[in-house]
DOZARO-796077 format. One record per residue (C-alpha): residue in three letters; x, y, z. Coordinates in pm, whole numbers, plus 32768, in hexadecimal, padded with zeros to 4 digits. Layout:
N
ALAXYZ ...
***
This chain:
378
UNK21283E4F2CDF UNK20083DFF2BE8 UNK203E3E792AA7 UNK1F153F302ABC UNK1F72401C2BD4 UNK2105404F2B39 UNK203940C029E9 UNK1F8D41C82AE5 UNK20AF41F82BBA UNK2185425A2A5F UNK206E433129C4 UNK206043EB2B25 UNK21DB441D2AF1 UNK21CD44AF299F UNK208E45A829E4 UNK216446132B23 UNK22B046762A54 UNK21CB47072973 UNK211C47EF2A50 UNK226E484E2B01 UNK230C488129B0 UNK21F24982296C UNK21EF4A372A91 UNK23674A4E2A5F UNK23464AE02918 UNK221F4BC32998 UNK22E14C682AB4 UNK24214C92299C UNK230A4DA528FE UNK225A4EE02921 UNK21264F142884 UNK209F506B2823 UNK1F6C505B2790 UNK1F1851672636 UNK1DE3519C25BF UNK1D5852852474 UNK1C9352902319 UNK1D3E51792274 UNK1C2E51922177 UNK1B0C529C2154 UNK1AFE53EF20E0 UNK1C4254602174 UNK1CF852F62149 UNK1E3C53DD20D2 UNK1E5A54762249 UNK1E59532722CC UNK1F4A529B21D9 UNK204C53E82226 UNK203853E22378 UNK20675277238F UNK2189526922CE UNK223E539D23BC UNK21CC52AE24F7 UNK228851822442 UNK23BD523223CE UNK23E052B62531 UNK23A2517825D1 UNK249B50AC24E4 UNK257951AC2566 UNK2556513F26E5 UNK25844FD126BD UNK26B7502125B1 UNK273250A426D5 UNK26F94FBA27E9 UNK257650222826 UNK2529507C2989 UNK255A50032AC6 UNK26084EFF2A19 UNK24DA4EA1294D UNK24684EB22804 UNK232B4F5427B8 UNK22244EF626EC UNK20E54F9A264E UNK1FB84F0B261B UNK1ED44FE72544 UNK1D7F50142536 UNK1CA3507A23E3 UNK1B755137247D UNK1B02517B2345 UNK1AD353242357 UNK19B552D42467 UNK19A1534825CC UNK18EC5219262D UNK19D251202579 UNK1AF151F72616 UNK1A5C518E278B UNK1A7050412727 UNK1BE75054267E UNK1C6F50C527D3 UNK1BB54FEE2879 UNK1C324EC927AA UNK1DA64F4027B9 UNK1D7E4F1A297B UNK1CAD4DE72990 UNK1D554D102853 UNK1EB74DA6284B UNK1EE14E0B29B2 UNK1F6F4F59295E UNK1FFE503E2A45 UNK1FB4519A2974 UNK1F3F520B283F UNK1F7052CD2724 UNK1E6153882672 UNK1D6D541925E5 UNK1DA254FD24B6 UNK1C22559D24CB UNK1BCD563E262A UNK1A58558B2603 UNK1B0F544E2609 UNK1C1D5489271E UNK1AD9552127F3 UNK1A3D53E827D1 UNK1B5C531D2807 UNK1C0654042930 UNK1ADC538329DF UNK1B39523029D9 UNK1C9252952A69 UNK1C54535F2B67 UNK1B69525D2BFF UNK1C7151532BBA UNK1D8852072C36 UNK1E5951D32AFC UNK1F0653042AB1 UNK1EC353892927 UNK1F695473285B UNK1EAE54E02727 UNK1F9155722631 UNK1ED6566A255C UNK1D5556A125FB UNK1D3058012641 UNK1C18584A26EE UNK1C3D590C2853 UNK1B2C580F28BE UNK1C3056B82845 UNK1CDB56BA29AF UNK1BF557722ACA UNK1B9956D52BD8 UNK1C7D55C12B86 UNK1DAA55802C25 UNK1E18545E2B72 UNK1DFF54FD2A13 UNK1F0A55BC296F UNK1F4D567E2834 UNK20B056E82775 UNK1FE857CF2670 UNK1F67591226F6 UNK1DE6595C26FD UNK1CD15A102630 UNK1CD75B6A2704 UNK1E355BAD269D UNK1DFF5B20252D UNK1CE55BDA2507 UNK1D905D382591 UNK1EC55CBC24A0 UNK1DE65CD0239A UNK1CE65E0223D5 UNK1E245EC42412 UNK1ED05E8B22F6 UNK1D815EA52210 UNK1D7E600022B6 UNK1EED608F22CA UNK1F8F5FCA21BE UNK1E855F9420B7 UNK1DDA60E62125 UNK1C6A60472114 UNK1B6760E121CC UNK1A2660362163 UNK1A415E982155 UNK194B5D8D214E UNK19675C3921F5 UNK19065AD72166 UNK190D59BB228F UNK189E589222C7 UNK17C7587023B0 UNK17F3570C244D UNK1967572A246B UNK19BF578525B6 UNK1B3B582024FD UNK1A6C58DE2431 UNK1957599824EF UNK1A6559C325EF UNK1B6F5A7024FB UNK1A445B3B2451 UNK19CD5BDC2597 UNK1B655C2D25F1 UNK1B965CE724B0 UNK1A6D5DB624C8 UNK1AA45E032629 UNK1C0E5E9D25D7 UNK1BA55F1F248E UNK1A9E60022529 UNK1BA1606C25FA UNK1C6760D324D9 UNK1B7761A92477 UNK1ABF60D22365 UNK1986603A2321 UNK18C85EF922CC UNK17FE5F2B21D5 UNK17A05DB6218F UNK17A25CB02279 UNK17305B392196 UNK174D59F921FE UNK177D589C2170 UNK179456EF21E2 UNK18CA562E21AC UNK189C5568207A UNK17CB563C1FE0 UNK180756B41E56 UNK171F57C21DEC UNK179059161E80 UNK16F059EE1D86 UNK15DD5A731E3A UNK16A75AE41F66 UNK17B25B7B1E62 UNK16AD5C3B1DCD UNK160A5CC51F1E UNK17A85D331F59 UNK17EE5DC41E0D UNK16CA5EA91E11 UNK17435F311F89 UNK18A95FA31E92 UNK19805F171FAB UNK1AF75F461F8D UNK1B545DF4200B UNK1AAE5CD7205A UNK1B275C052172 UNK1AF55AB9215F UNK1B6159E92274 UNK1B01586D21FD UNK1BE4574D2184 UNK1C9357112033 UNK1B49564A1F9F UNK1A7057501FD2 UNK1B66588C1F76 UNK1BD158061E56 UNK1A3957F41DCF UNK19DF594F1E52 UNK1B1E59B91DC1 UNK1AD459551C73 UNK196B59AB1C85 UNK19C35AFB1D0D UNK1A8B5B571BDA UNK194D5AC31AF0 UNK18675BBF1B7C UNK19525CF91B5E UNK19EC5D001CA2 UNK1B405D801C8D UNK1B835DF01DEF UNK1CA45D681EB6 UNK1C435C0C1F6E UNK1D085BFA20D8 UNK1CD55AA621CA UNK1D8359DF22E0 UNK1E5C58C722F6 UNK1D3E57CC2262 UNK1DAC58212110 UNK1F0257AC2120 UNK1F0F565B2026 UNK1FB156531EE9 UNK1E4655C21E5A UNK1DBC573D1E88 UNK1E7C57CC1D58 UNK1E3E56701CB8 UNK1CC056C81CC2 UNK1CA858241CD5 UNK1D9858571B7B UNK1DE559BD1B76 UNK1CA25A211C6B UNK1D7E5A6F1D94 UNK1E9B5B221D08 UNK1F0C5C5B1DC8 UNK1E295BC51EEB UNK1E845BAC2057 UNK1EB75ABD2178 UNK1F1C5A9A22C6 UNK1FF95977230F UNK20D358F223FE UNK220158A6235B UNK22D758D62203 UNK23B257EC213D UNK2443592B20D9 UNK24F259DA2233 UNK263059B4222F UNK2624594023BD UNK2755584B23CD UNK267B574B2452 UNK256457912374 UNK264057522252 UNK26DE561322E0 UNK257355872320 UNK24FE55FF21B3 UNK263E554A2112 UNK261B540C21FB UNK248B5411219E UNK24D554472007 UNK25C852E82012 UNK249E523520A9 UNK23A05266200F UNK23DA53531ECC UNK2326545F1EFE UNK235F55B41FE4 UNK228355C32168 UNK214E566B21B3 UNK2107572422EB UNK202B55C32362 UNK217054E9231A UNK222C55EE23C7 UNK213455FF24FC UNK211E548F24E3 UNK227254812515 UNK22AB5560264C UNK216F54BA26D9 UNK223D535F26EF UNK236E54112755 UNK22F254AB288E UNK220A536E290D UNK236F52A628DD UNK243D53CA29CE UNK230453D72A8C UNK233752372AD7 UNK24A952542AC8 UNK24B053B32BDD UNK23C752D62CD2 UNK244251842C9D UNK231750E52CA5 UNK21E350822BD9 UNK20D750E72CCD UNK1FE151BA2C7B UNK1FEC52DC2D87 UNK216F52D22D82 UNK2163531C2C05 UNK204D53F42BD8 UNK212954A82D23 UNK226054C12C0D UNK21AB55712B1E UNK2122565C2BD7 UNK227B568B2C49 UNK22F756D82AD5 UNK239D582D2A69 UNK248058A22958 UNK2456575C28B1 UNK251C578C2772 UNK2403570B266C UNK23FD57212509 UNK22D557D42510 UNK239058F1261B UNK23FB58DD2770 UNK22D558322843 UNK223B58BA298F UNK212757D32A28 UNK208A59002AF4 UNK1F9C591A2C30 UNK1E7058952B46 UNK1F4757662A85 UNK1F3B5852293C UNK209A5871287A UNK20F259F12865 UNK21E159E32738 UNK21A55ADE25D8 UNK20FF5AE324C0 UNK211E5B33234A UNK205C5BA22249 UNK20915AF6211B UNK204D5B851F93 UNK1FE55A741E98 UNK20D95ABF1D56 UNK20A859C41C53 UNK20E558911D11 UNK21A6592C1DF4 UNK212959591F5D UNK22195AC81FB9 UNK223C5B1720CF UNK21E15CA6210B UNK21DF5CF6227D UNK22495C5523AF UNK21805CC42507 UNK22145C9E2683 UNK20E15C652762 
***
């Protein structure tokens, strides 16, 4: 043999061992694809939920992963943009060769996203996106948090049996797809209650001048405003709110929930109101164990996002592990399947319409304390 052709024969050789000895390593691994606002405006609900999707994955391969496999997570930075989010999730199938995903925090996102999904056939669970709209018509798309018509009833009804309000004025943002859909809720229910809006104003993420709108609200002499926007954005309108007079009670959703909100909004918020998902605080057994486990790590209590994160992971790994398989239809199959799943967050129901029906609770900002003030059953 000329040297020529045993130099090709042996490179052949090595680029064949090579291959096998990646598809060995390929098939030893799951990949589950995550995707979220690594950076942007709401960078801190990426970072929370991300680290309850970790700590529940380290769990899983501490324990022997699935279907003897260990799973890995690619993640995906879209940035806080519904077109960059299209493009995450499409990144995570064609690059990483996922076989679900995980995400989004913001329903605008996950809508965007879902899309990509459902025509892929890749199941996807978001963990915190609210919006009714997140999962219809989509049989591949999932939620574990529950949606804006129950938040917003959560909230109008405790504005008007607990708090007693009966005139309240709303501040939304208007290209948020969470927030128009949790303003329209609460006034739905709160009319229902027997109260009235008596200022409906609007706003655009990333915006930082609010007085106008504040004005137009404080002359209406609402008794609450409802503000259903993320932490940025509260924690300004907050602030400004007090500046101009306003001394009414402030109530919102589960988009305030970051420990940067009291951070920015000083003493703005106290005595304020939001609904949320979860508490560090219930004294749950499993809650606890997940709050303690979560403190060693990373040195600082959960939020309702690392919490949702969490239960998010959880249920795509039983979801796997129930079917035994990684395709597609088989697992998006298992979590339709799911009931009673003991979460963090509550027990988990996937129902007819992939929505989690699970509680709720209305947290009261003391200090920086988030306190927990009412717990709701759907």
């Amino acid at each position: 043999m000329r040297l020529r052709d045993l130099i090709i024969l042996t490179i052949g050789v090595v680029l064949l061992a090579s291959f096998s000895g990646c598809a060995k390593r390929s098939s030893d691994i799951i990949r589950i694809g995550e995707y979220g606002p690594m950076t942007g405006t709401t960078a801190d609900f990426g970072a929370t939920t991300h680290r309850g999707i970790e700590m529940a994955i380290n769990q899983v391969n501490a324990s022997g992963g699935v279907l003897g496999r260990k799973i890995e997570v690619p993640l995906q930075d879209d940035r806080g943009d519904p077109a960059e989010a299209r493009t995450a999730v499409t990144r995570l199938m064609e690059l990483d060769g996922v076989v679900a995903v995980l995400g989004e925090v913001a329903s605008s996102r996950s809508l965007a996203a879902g899309a990509v999904c459902q025509q892929k056939k890749i199941p996807m669970i978001t963990p915190s996106s609210t919006n009714p709209q997140v999962t219809q018509g989509r049989d591949y798309v999932f939620r574990v948090c529950f949606t804006d018509d129950f938040q917003g009833a959560v909230c109008a009804k405790f504005a008007a049996n607990s708090l007693n309000v009966r005139k309240a004025a709303i501040l939304r943002d208007i290209k948020n797809d969470y927030s128009v859909g949790l303003a329209d809720s609460f006034i739905g229910t709160f009319n229902k209650h027997g109260g009235a809006i008596v200022a409906d104003e609007s706003y655009s993420e990333g915006d930082k001048d609010f007085s106008s709108q504040l004005t137009a609200i404080k002359a209406k002499k609402p008794e609450l405003i409802f503000v259903p926007g993320y932490y940025t954005e509260v924690a300004l309108i907050a602030r400004k709110a007090r500046q101009l007079g306003i001394t009414v009670p402030l109530l919102g959703g589960d988009g305030w929930d970051s420990s940067i909100l009291v951070q920015n909004a000083g003493n703005a918020l106290e005595g304020c109101y939001f609904s949320n998902h979860f508490s560090p605080m219930s004294k749950e057994v499993r809650v606890q164990q997940f709050v303690k486990e979560y403190r060693k790590i990373y040195n600082t209590n959960p939020n309702a996002l690392a919490a949702l994160g969490y239960d998010a992971a959880k249920i795509m790994v039983a979801a796997i592990q129930k079917t035994g398989s990684t395709e597609g239809v088989k697992i998006r199959d298992a979590l339709a399947a799911t009931r009673n799943f003991p979460g963090v967050t509550g027990n988990i129901t996937i129902d007819a319409n992939r929505n989690a029906v699970k509680p709720a609770v209305v947290i009261q900002i003391q200090g920086d304390q988030f306190v927990p003030v009412e717990y709701v059953t759907p």
